[in-house]
N, C-alpha and C positions, 0 to 999 in steps of 0.2 A: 280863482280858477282860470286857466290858462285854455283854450280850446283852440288845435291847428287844424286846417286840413285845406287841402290841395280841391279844384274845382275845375272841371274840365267845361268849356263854353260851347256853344254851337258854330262850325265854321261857315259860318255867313258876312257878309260882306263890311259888319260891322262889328265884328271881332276879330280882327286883322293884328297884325304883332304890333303893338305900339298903344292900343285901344287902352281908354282908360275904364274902368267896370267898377262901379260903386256897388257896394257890399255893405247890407245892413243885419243884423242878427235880431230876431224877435222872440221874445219870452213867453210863452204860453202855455198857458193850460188848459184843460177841457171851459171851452164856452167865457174865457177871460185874457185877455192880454196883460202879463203883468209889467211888459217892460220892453225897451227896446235900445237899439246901441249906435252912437253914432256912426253915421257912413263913412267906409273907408276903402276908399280904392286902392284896387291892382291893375298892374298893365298885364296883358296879355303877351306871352313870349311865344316865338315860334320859329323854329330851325327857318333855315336859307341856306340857300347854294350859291356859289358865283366861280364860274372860272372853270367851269367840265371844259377840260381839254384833251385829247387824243393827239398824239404826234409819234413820231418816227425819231426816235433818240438818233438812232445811228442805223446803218445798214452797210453789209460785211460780205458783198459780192463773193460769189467762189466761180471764177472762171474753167475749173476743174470738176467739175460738178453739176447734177441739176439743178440745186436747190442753193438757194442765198438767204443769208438771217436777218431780219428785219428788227430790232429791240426799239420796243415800243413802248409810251406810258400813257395812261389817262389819270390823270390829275382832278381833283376838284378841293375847292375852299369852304367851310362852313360857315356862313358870316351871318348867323342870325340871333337872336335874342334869345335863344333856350335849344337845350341840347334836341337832337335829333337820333332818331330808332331807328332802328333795323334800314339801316341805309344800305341801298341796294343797287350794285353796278351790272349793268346787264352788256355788254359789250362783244358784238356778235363779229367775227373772225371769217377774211374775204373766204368763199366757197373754196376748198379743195387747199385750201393751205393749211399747217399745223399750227399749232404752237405749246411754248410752254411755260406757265404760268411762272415769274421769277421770285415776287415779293409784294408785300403790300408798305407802308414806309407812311408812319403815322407821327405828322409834325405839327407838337401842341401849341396853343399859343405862348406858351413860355417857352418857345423855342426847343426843347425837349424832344430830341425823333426816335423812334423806335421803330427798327427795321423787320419785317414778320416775314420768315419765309415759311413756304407752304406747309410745313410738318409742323410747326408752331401756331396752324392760322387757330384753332378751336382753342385752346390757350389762352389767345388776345383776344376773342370775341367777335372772330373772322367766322364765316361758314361758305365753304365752296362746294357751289353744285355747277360748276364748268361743266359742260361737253364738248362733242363736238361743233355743237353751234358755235361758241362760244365761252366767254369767260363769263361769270353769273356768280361775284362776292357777295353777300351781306354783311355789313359789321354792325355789331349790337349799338353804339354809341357813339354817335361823335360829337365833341365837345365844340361850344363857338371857338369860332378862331382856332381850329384844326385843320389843318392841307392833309390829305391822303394821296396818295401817289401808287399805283398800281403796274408794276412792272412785268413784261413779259417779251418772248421771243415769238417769231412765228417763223417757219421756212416758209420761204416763196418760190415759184418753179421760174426755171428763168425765162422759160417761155410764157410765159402768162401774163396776161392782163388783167389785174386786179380792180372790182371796182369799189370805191369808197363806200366804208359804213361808219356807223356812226354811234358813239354809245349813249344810255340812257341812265339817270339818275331817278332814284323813288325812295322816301323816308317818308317815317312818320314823328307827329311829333308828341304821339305818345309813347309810354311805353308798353308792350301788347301783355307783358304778363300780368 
């Protein structure tokens, strides 16, 4: 008899990704022990981030005009020991500028990209609740050693002084259903 099953730990300071967790199975019945199996450990895996980056691809003056396009990305890398949930970019857009959302661009670690534009996000396991705040993806899954790359446009007034924001990253490293 073969028995598998998944085990979720307490996230406390010593169950950290890398931890080693011995595991014993014991045989019992009402008021007797008939047996027990040797200890065998698992390491504990746990998604990671590195590399949330925000930048300014390009920017595309219009001297004719009020408004100038800024195309922008935020980037991040998954470099942890177990995939990660409902990973969620929150990325809040300077006051009184637009934008619009261009692509999500999901590069596995076998090098493998696939580019999602916005009619396609519910398909690949994208969900957009953007507003005007902001941009606010979640994607269901991302694999270690996955880059995401989140592209988009915003006008900017050309009189204006933007001040810098800053986006945020949140996953978990279960999965919720």
């Amino acid at each position: 008899i073969v028995i598998e099953f998944n085990a979720r730990v307490n996230n406390i300071a010593t169950n950290q990704s890398g931890t080693m967790l011995g595991v014993t199975v014991a045989v019992l019945e009402p008021d007797n022990s008939i047996g027990a199996s040797d200890s065998v450990s698992e390491q504990v895996v746990e998604p990671s981030f590195t590399g949330l980056v925000k930048q300014v691809d390009s920017f595309t003056p219009n001297s004719g005009a009020n408004t100038s396009t800024a195309n922008m990305s935020v980037s991040f890398m998954q470099n942890g020991t177990g995939p990660a949930y409902d990973v969620t970019l929150d990325d809040p857009i300077f006051a009184g500028a637009s934008y619009t959302l261009n692509s999500v661009t999901i590069i596995r670690a076998d090098g493998t990209t696939t580019v999602v534009a916005p009619a396609d996000f519910a398909a690949n396991g994208i969900t957009d609740t953007s507003d005007a705040s902001g941009i606010h993806l979640s994607v269901a899954k991302v694999e270690v050693g996955t880059r995401v790359v989140v592209s988009y446009s915003v006008a900017v007034d050309a009189d204006t002084a933007y001040a810098s924001t800053s986006a945020e990253l949140r996953w978990s490293s279960l999965p919720e259903s």
